[in-house]
C-alpha positions as CSV (number, residue, x, y, z in Angstrom):
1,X,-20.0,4.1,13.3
2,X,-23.4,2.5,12.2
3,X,-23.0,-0.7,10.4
4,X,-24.4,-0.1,7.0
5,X,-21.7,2.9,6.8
6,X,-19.3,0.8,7.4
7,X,-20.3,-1.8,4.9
8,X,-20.8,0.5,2.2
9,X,-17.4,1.5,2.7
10,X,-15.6,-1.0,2.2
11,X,-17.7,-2.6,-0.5
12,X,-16.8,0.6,-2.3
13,X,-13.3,0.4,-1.8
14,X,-13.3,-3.4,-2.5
15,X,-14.9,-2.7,-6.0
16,X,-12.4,0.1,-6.6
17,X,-9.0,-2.4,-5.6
18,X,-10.4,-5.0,-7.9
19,X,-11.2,-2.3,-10.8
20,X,-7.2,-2.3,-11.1
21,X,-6.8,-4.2,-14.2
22,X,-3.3,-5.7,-15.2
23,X,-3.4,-4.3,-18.9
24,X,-2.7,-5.7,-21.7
25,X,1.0,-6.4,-21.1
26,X,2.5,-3.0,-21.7
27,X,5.5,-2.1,-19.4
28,X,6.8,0.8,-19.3
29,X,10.3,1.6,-17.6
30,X,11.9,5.3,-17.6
31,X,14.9,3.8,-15.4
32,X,15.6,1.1,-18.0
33,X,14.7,2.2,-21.4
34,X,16.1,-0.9,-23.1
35,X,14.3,-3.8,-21.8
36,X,10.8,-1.7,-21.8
37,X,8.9,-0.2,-24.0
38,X,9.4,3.8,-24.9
39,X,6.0,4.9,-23.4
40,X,2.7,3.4,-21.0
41,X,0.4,3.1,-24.9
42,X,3.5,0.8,-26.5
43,X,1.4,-2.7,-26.6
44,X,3.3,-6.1,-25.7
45,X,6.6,-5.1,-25.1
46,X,9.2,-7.0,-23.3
47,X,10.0,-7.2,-19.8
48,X,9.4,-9.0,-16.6
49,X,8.0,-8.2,-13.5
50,X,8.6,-4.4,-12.2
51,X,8.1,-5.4,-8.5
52,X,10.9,-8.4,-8.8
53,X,13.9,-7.5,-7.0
54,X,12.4,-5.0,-4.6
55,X,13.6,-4.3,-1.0
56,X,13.2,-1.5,0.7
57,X,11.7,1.1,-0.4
58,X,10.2,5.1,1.3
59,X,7.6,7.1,0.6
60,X,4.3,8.9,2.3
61,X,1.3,6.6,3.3
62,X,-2.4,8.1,3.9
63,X,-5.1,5.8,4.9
64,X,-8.0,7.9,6.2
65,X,-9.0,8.5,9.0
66,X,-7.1,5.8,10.8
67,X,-3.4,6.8,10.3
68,X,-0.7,9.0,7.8
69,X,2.9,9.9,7.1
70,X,6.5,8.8,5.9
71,X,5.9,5.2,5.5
72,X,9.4,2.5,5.3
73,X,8.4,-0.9,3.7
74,X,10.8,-3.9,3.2
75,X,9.9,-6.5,1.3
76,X,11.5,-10.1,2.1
77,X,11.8,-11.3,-1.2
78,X,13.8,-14.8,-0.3
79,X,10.7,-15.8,2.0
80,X,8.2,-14.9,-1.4
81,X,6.0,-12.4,-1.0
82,X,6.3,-10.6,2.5
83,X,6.7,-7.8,3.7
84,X,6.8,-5.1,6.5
85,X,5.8,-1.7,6.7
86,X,6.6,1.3,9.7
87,X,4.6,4.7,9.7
88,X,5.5,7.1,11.6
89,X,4.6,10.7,12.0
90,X,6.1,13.4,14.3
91,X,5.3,15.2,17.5
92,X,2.3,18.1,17.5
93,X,2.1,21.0,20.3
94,X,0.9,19.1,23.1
95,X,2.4,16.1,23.1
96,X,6.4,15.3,23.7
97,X,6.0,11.9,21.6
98,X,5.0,10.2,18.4
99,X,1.1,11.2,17.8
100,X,1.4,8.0,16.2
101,X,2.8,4.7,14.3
102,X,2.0,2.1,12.8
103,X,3.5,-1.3,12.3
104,X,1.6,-3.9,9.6
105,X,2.9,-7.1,8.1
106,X,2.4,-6.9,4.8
107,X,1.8,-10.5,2.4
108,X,1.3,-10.4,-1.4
109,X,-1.7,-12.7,-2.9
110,X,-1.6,-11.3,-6.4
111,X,2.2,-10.8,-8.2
112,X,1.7,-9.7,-11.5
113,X,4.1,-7.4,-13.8
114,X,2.6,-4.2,-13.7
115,X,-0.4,-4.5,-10.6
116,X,0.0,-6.5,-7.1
117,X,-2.5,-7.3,-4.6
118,X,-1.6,-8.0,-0.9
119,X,-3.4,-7.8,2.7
120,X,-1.7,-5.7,5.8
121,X,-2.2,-6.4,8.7
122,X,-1.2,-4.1,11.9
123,X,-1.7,-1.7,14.7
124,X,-1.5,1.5,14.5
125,X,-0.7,3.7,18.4
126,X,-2.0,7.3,18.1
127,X,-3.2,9.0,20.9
128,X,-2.2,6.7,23.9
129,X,-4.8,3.9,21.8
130,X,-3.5,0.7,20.1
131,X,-5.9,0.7,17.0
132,X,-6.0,-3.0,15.5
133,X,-6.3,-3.0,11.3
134,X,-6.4,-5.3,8.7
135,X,-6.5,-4.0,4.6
136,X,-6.7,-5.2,1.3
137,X,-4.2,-3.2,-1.1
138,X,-3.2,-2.9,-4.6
139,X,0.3,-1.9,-5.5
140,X,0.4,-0.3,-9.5
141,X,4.2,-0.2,-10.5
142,X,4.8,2.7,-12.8
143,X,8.6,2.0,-12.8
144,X,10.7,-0.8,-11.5
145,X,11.6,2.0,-8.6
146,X,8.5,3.6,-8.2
147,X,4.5,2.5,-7.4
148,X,1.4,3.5,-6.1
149,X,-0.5,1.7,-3.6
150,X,-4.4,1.8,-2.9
151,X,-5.8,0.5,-0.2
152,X,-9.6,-0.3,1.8
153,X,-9.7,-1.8,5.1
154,X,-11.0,-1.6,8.7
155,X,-10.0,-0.6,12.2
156,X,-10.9,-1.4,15.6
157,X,-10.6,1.1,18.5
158,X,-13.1,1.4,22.0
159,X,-15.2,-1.5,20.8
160,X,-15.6,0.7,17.5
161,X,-15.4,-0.2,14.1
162,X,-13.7,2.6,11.6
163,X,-13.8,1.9,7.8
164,X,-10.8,3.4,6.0
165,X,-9.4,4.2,2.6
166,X,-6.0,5.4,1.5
167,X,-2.9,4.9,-0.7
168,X,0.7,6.0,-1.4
169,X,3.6,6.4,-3.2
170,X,6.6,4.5,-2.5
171,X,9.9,4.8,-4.1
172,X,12.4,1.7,-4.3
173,X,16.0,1.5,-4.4
């Protein structure tokens, strides 16, 4: 890929991550209606941190072009802040095996109550290639179970350079 496609890339994406603003304190919490607010527009109402306590949680990851699919992400909460994440996708017609996986380390930078930023890094095997990656991600909790992720990063495969952008949805138990 040429270079100035690359760049434009992820400055684009980098823009959009940091274009995730925190809000002005509104929490909203359909699994635990006391301690929240009754709706996202209720202004200043009580609560903590939605992303405190999490574990492990499942859901469906897309990052294009690089990799896709059911995505399992554990959180170590004791060691603050990290986290690992394993994508996998099934078999197609001509191959007996995963097409591919990924495995990324996940670390948070940002913790904040509603919006948290963190960096991935990983490899991702698809296609009998190991394909190096490293991302910048934003995680929006819209419950303390569920959240969406958004992410820009880049890729390295044959000496190649591959730009990608993606998100999820992740649920938490």
């Amino acid at each position: 890929m040429r270079r100035d496609g690359t760049l434009a890339v992820l400055l684009i994406g980098v823009c959009c991550l940091f274009a995730g603003i925190e809000g002005s304190g509104q929490i909203w919490d359909p699994f635990n209606p006391g301690t929240s607010g009754s709706s996202p527009v209720d202004v200043g109402s009580v609560g903590g941190d939605l992303s405190d306590g999490r574990a492990l949680g499942t859901g469906f990851q897309v990052d294009f072009p690089l990799f896709y699919g059911a995505s399992m992400r554990f959180w170590f909460y004791d060691l603050d802040m990290f986290g690992v994440e394993v994508i996998a996708f099934g078999s197609d017609l001509y191959h007996e095996e995963i097409v591919e996986t990924t495995v990324r380390g996940l670390g948070k930078f940002y913790d904040a109550r509603v919006t948290d930023f963190y960096m991935a890094v990983g490899v991702t095997y698809k296609y009998f290639t190991l394909i190096p990656h490293v991302a910048l991600g934003m995680e929006v909790s819209l419950s303390s179970e569920i959240a969406v992720n958004f992410e820009v990063g880049v890729g390295v495969a044959g000496g190649d350079t591959y730009p990608f952008l993606g998100g999820g949805v992740h649920f938490y138990f």
